[in-house]
C-alpha positions as CSV (number, residue, x, y, z in Angstrom):
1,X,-34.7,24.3,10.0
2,X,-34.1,24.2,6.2
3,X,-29.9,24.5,7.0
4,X,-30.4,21.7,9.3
5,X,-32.4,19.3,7.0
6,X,-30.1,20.1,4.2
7,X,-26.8,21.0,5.4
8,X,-26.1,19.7,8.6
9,X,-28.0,16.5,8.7
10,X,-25.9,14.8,5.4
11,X,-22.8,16.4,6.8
12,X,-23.3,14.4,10.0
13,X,-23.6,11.5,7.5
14,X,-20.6,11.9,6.0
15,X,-19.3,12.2,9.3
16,X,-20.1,9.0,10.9
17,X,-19.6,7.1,6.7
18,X,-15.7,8.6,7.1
19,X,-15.1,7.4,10.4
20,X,-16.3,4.1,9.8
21,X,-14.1,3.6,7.0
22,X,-11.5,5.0,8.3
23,X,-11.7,2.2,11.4
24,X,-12.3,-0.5,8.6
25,X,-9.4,0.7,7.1
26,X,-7.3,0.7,10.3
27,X,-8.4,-2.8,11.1
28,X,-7.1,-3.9,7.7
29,X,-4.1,-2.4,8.0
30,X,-3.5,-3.7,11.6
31,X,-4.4,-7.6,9.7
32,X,-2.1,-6.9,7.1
33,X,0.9,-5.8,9.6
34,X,0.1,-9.6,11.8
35,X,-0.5,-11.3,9.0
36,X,3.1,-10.2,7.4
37,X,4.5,-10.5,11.0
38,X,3.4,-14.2,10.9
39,X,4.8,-14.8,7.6
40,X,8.2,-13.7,8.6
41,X,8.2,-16.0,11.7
42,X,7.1,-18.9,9.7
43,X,9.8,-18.2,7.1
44,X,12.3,-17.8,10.2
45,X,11.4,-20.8,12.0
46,X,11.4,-23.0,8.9
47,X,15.2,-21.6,8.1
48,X,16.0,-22.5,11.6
49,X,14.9,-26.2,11.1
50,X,16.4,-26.6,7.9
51,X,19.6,-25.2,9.1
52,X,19.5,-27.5,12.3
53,X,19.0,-31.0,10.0
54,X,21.7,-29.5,7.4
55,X,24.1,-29.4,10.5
56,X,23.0,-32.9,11.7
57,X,23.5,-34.3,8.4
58,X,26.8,-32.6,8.0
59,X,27.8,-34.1,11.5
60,X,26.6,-37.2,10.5
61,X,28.6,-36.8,7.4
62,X,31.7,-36.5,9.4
63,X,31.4,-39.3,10.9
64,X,30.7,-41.7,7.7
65,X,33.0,-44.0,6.2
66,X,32.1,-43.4,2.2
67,X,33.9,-41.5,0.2
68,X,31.0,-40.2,-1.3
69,X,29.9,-38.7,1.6
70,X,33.0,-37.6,2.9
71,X,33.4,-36.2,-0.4
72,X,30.7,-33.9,-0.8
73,X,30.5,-33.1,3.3
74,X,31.6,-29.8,2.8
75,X,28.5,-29.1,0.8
76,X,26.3,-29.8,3.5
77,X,28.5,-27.5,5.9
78,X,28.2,-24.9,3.8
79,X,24.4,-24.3,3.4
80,X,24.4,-25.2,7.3
């Protein structure tokens, strides 16, 4: 009865504290991994839209009569 009361019982204790923090920890991790996932999508999807209006404008470019834009055209092709 003694072993029980003081060994058994607080390592059952320790137990159950581990595994709980071990699940909490899990679960963070898992937030951090969709969290970063959701980043990277963000970032990819606002490359894709810059990219798309960089290769509109440099269409548009194309097609304009001043020099100016003519001029510097290639620069907008080139980040497209």
């Amino acid at each position: 009865m003694l072993v029980n009361y003081l060994i058994k019982a607080p390592n059952e204790n320790v137990d159950a504290l581990s595994k709980q923090m071990h699940t909490r920890s899990e679960l963070k991790r898992q937030h951090h991994a969709a969290f970063q996932y959701r980043l990277k999508r963000f970032a990819a999807t606002k490359v894709g839209l810059t990219s798309a209006f960089l290769a509109g404008a440099a269409v548009q470019a194309g097609k304009g009569e001043t020099s100016f834009v003519r001029k510097y055209g290639w620069l907008v092709r080139l980040f497209a």
